[in-house]
C-alpha positions in Angstrom: 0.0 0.0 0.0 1.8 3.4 -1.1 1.1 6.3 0.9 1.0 9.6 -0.7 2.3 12.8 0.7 0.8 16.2 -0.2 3.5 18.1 -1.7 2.9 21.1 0.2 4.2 19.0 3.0 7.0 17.8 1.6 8.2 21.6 1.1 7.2 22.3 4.4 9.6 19.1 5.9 12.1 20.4 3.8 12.4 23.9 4.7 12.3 23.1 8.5 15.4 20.5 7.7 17.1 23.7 6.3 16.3 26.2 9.2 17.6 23.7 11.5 20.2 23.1 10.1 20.9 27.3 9.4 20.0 27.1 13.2 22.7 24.9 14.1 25.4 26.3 12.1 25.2 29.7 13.1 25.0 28.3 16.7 28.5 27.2 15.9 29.7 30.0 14.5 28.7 32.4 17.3 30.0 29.9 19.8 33.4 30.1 18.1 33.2 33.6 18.4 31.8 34.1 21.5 33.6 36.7 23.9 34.6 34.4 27.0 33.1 34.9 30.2 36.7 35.3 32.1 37.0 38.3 29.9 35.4 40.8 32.2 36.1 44.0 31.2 34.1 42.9 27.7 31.1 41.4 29.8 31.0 44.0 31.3 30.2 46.2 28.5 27.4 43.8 27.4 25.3 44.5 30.7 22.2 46.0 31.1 22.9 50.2 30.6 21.2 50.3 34.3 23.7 48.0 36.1 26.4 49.6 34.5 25.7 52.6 35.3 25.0 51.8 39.3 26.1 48.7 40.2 29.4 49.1 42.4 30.9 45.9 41.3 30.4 46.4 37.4 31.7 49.9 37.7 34.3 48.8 39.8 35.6 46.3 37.0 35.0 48.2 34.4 37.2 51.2 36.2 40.0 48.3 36.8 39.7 47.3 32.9 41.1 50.7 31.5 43.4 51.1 34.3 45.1 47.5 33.7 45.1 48.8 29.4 46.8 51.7 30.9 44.1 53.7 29.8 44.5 56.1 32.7 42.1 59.2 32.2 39.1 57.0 31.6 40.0 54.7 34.6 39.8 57.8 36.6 36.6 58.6 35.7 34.8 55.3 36.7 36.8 55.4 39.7 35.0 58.9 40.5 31.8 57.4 39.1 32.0 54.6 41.4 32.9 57.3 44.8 30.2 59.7 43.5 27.7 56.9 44.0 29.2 55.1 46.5 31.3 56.5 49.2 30.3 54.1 52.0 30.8 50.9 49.6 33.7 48.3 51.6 35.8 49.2 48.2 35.6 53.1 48.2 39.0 53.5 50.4 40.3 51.4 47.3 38.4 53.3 44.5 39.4 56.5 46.4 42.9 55.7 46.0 43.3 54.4 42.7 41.9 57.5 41.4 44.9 59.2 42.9 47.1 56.5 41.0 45.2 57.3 37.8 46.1 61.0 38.0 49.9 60.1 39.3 50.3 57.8 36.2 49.5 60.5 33.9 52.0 63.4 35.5 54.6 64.0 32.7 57.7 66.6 32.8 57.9 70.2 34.5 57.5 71.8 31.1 54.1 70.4 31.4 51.1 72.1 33.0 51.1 70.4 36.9 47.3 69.6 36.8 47.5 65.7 37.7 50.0 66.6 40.0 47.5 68.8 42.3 44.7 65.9 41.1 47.2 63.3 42.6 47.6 65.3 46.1 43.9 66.1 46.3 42.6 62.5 46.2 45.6 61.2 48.3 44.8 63.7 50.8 40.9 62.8 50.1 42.0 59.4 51.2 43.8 60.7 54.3 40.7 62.8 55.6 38.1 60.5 54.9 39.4 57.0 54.9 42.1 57.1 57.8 43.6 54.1 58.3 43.6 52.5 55.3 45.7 49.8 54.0 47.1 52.7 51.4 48.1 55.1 53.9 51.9 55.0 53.5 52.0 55.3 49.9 49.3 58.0 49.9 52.1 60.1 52.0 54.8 59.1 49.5 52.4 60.3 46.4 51.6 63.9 48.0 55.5 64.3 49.3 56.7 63.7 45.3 54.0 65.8 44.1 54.7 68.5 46.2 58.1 68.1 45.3 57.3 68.7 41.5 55.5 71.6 42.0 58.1 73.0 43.6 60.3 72.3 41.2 57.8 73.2 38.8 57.5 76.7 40.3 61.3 77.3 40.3 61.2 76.0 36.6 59.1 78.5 35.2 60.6 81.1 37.6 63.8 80.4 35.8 62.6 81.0 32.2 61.2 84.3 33.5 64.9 85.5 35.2 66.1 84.6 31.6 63.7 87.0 29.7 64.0 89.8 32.1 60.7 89.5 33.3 61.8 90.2 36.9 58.9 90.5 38.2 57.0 87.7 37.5 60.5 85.5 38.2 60.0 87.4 41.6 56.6 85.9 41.9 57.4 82.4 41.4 60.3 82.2 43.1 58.3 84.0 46.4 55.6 81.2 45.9 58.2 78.4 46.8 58.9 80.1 49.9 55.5 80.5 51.0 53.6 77.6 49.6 57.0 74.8 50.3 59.0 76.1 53.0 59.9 72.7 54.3 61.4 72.0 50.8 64.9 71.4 49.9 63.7 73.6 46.5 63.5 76.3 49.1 67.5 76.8 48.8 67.0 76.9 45.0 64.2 79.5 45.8 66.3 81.5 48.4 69.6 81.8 45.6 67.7 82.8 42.7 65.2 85.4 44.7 68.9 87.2 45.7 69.7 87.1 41.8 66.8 88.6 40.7 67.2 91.7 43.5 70.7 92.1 42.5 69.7 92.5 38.7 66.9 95.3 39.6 69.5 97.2 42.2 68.2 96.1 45.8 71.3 94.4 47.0 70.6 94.5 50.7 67.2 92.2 49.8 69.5 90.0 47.8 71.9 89.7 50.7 69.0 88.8 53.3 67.7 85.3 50.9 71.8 84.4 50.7 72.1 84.8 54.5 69.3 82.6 55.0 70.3 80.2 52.3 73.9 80.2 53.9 72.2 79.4 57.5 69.0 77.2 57.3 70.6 75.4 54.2 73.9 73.9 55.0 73.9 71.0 53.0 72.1 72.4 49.8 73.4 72.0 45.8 73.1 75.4 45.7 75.2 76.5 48.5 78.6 77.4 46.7 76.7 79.2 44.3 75.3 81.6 47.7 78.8 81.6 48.8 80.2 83.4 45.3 77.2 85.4 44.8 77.5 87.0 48.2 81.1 87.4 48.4 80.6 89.5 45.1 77.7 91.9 46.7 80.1 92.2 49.8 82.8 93.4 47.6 80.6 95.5 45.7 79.2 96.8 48.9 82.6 97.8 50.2 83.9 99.4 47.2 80.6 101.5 46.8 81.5 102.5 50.6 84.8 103.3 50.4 84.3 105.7 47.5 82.2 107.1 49.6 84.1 108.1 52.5 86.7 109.0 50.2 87.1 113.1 50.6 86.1 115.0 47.7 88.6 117.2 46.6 88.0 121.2 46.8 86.5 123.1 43.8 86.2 126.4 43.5 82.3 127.0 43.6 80.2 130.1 43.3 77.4 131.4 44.3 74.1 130.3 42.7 72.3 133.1 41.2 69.3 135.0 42.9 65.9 133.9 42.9 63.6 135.4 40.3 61.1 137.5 42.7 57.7 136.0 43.3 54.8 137.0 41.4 52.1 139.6 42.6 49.3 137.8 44.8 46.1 137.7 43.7 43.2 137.9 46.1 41.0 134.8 46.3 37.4 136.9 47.3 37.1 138.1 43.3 33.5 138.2 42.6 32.1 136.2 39.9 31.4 139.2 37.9 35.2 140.0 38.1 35.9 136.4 35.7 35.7 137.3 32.0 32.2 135.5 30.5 33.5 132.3 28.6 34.4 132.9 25.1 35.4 136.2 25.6 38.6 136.9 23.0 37.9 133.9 22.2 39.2 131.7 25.7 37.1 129.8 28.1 37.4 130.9 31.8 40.8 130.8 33.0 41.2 128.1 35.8 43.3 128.7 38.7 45.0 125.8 40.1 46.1 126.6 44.0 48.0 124.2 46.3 50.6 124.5 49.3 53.1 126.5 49.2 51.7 127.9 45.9 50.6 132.2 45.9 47.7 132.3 43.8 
């Protein structure tokens, strides 16, 4: 007995055959492809845009991702992300510090602008005030020490480049800022020694002598110190060859007496009445102003 099968059917077994087997292939090909799941910095892109945007743990791994690619600026971000949201969170001493880490990483030369340096010391000393204790303590103290230490150095830098172009004053400025903003800085010496230069160039020698005196005394095992030394045994000399030159006698010369004083003009009385000042535009002049002071007739 044949049975007969409706060709519509047929078509219709055949094209399921085909999807599955479409089905199947594909399958493999995404498996082959698929990201894997120890990869987390990727999964974590793939995430719902809610728990990426709130969830501590995804933010936290995705802050961890760009800072392991040494993609610095954008790790620092996430890591702010993360302490904007949650502050209290068991991992925010660690977020809090990493961010300072993130800024340190991208601090380049002194002829660069110093902003990750003061980024680096704010969050280290954010970590400090609000996280004391914390297992990154120690190195938080090294971080704000060096950065300090740049922007010292930075200060005396750009203090330098001013000396060289003349422009005293602003070299004055920079080098004053060392003193008052790192006083507890070796850079301080550098500070003091240049500050003395740049008074000597604008002729106030006895300022320049006061910074090498305290460069000479508070400073005895700075770089710079040899440098004081020769700098200030030069304004010395100078200073007492401008003296004795001055207690040098002058010899005589004949000198005569100056010439009489031209006599002083007629007074005029102050109590004039208005109707005694010509009417403006009178031959052709405006009212004549009278400008009296001390020890002025008018």
């Amino acid at each position: 007995m044949r049975v007969y099968v409706p060709l519509a059917a047929t078509v219709l077994v055949g094209l399921l055959l085909a999807s599955c087997s479409s089905t199947s292939k594909n399958q493999q090909a995404k498996d082959k492809t698929a990201i894997p799941v120890t990869d987390a910095d990727e999964q974590v892109l793939k995430t719902d845009p809610i728990e990426r945007n709130y969830d501590p743990h995804v933010i936290m791994k995705r802050a961890e991702a760009f800072f392991e690619k040494e993609d610095y600026a954008e790790a620092a971000v996430e890591y702010q992300h993360f302490l904007d949201l949650h502050r209290a969170h068991m991992l925010a001493p660690y977020a809090q510090y990493r961010l300072g880490l993130s800024h340190y990483k991208q601090v380049t030369t002194l002829d660069r602008d110093p902003e990750h340096v003061r980024q680096t010391i704010e969050a280290m000393e954010k970590l400090l005030k609000e996280y004391p204790g914390s297992a990154y303590e120690l190195d938080a103290h090294t971080k704000i020490k060096e950065g300090r230490e740049h922007l010292a150095a930075y200060e005396i830098y750009v203090g330098k480049h001013y000396y060289r172009q003349a422009a005293y004053l602003a070299a004055l400025h920079r080098f004053e800022r060392v003193l008052a903003l790192y006083p507890d800085l070796e850079d301080s010496a550098e500070a003091h020694y240049y500050l003395a230069k740049t008074y000597k160039d604008i002729g106030a020698p006895e300022r320049a002598v006061e910074h090498l005196t305290v460069l000479l005394t508070l400073y005895p095992k700075a770089k710079i110190r040899k440098d004081g030394q020769a700098l200030l045994a030069s304004l010395n000399g100078k200073a007492a060859s401008m003296l004795a030159t001055a207690a040098a006698p002058s010899p005589p010369s004949k000198t005569s007496l100056p010439a009489p004083l031209p006599p002083l003009p007629q007074t005029r009385s102050l109590s004039m009445n208005p109707a005694d000042i010509p009417p403006a535009g009178a031959n052709g002049n405006g009212h004549t102003i009278i400008n009296c002071g001390l020890n002025i007739l008018c």
